[in-house]
N, C-alpha and C positions, 0 to 999 in steps of 0.2 A: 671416429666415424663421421660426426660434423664436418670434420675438415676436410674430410678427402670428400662427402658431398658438394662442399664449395668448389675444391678441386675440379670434381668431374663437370659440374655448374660451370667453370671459366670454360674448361675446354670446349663444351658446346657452345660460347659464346665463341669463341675466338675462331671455330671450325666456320659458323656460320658467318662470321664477317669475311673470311674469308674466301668462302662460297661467293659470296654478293662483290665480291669485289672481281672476282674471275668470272661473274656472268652478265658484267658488263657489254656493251656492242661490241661485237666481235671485230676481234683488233686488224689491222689494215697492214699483212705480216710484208708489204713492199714499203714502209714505210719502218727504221727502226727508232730505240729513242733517242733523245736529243746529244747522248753521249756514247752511242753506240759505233765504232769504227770497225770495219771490215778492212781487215788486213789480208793480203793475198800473195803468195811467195811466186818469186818469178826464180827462173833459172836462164841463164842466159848463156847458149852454145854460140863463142865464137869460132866461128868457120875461118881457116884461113890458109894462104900457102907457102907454109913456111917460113914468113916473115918471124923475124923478131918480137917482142911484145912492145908495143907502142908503135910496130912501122908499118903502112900497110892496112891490109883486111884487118889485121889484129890490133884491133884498137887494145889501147888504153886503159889500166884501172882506172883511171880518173875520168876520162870521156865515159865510159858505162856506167859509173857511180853516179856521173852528171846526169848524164840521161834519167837516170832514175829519179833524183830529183827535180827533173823539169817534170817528168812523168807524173807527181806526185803534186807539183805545185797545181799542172792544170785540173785533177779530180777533186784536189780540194783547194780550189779559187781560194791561192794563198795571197793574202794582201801583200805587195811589193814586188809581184812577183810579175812574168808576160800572162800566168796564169789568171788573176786577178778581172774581175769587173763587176759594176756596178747596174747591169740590165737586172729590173723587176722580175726577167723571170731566170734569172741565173740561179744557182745553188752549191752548195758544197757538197761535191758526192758521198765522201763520209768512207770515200773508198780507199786504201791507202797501200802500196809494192811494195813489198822487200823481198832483197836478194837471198835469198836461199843458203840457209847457215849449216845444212847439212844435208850429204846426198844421199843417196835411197838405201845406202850401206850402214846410215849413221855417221859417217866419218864428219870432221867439221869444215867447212869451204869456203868461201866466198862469196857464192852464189855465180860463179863466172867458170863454163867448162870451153878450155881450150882444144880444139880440133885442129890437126893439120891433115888437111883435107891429102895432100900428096903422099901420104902414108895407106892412105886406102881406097879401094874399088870398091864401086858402087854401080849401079843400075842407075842408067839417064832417065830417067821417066817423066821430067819436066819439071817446069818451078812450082811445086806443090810440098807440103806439110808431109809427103808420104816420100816425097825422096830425099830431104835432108833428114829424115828421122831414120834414113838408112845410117847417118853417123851418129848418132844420140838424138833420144828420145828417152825423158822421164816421165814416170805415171802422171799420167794428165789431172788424176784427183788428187796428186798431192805437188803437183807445180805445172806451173804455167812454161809450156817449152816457149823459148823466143828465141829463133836462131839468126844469126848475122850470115846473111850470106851475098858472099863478093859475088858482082855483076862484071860484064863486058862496062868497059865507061862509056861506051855510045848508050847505056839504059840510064845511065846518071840521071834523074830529076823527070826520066818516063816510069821507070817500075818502080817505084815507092815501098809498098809491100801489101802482105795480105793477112786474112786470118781467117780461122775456121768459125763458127757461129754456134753458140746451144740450141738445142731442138727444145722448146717449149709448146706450152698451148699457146702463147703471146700470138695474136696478130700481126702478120707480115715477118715471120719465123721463116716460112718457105723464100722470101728473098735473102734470106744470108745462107753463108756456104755452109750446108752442116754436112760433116763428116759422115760418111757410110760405117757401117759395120767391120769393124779392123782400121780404119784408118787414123791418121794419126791427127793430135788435136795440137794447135799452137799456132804461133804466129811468126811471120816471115819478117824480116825486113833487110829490104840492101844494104849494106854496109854502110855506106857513104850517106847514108839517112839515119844512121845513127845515133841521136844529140846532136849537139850545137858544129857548123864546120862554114870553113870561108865558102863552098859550094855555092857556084854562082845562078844558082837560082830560087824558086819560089819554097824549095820545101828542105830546109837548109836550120831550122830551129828545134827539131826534137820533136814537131808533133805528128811523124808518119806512127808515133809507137801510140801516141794520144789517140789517136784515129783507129788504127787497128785493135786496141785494147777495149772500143768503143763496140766496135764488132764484135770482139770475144766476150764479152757481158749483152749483148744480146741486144743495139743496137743499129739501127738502119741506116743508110743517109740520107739527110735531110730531105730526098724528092722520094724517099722509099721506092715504089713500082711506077711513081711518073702520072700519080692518080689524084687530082688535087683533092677528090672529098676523103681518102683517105694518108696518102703519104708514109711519112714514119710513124704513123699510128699514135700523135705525139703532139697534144692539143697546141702547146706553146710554142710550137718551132711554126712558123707562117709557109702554109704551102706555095711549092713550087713543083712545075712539070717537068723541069730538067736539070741535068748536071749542074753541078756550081763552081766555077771555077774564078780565082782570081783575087783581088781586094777592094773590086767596087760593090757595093751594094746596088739592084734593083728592084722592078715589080714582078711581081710573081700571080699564084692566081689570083684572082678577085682584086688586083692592083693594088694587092699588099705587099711592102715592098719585106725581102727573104734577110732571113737572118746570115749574114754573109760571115760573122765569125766564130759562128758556130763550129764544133769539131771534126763535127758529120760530115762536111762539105768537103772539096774537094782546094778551097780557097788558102791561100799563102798564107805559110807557118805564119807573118808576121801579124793579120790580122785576126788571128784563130785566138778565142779566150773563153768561151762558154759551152757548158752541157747546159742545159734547163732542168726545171724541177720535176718536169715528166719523161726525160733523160732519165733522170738521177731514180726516178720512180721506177722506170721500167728495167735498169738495172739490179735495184734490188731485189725486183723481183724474182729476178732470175737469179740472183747467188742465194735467196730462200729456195728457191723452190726447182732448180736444176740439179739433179742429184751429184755429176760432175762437178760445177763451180761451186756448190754448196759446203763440196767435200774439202773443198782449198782454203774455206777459214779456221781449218785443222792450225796449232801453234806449231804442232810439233818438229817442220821443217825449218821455220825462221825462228828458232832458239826461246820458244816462249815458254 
């Protein structure tokens, strides 16, 4: 009977340390801890016409493998990598893609579904999330659709690509595209902006997917609505009133000169290398607390 009083004795100590240790300041859930990784399964429908594998629309195991990992070096500023830098207020997103090891059947995959677009009709309805998803479309909470799709070549290095936005409480939420009721969520990209390619111009390095992926976690571009006291809602990116184009740096408002190789911007793949630390803040927010992106740090599609 002594003993089990000492028993019951620890347990109340051990309940109450415990108490006091969970009723600490209430924790900052856009911030995780220091070995915390969010991993997030992409699915990648290449679109193509009937080419070959490797010729044409239909890229490459190895050009989509690659892409992923450029995709991966710039969320987390890998040392050695174009991802990589050294700005004070850079960070490592903590964010990390993989290909999709199983499709909604369970079967094992990839991560890579091939479409030959000349095998089937569809409805024109324009370049949007809602008309490629007439040929595949995966549950948006359990993968990230990302479709390749071939352009006319006179869009080559104008249409880039695009992506849908979460709907949060976050500030400056109503300037990204969020999806309506039924439509479909994911992210576009021209073919020819896919990873690394001789493409002789500005955005020819793999980061149209950095950029748009920057949108789909619930990012703006650096000039947000064009408003310098507010912008992208994003103390450490230096406001500016308009687009950003190129790889020269200028002044911006209050004749601070703009973060020109930021991801957000609209600036050549070759000098693009940083999200910031209220990037990286306002992303996590939203894979906590978006019920959609939140659902995609599920293991159960990239084999975990």
């Amino acid at each position: 009977m002594k003993y089990q009083g000492k028993t019951n004795c620890f347990l109340v100590v051990l309940i109450l340390c415990l108490l006091a240790l969970s009723c600490n300041k209430e924790e900052d859930i856009s911030k995780p801890r220091e070995d915390t990784i969010f991993y997030l399964p992409l699915i990648v429908h290449v679109l193509h016409n009937g080419e070959p594998i490797g010729k044409g629309s239909n890229l490459s195991n190895t050009r989509i493998n690659h892409q992923i990992t450029l995709l991966n070096n710039d969320f987390r500023r890998k040392i050695g990598t174009r991802g990589y830098n050294e700005h004070p207020d850079g960070g490592d997103s903590k964010i990390e893609f993989v290909l999709a090891k199983k499709d909604p059947n369970g079967k094992a995959i990839d991560g890579i579904n091939r479409i030959n677009m000349t095998l089937m009709e569809v409805e024109p309805i324009g370049y949007n999330q809602n008309h490629y998803a007439q040929y595949a479309y995966w549950n948006s909470n359990e993968y990230i659709n990302v479709w390749l799709t071939p352009l006319p070549t006179e869009l080559d290095c104008v249409v880039l690509g695009i992506s849908s936005g979460p709907d949060t409480d976050l500030p400056g939420t109503e300037f990204l595209s969020i999806p309506k009721e039924g439509d479909a969520e994911g992210i576009l990209i021209n073919t020819v902006h896919f990873g690394e390619s001789d493409l002789n111009c500005h955005a020819n390095l793999g980061r149209t997917l950095t950029h748009e992926m920057g949108h789909y976690l619930g990012l703006l571009h650096t000039w947000g609505n064009g408003v310098c006291e507010t912008n992208d809602f994003c103390e450490d990116t230096p406001a500016e009133n308009s687009a950003v184009f190129g790889r020269n740096s200028f002044l911006g408002c209050d004749g601070e000169e703009i973060m020109i190789s930021n991801y957000m911007n609209f600036s050549d793949d070759a000098v693009m290398n940083i999200f910031t630390n209220d990037q990286i803040k306002r992303m996590h927010y939203v894979l906590n607390n978006h019920e959609g992106r939140h659902a995609l740090l599920s293991r159960s599609v990239i084999g975990e």
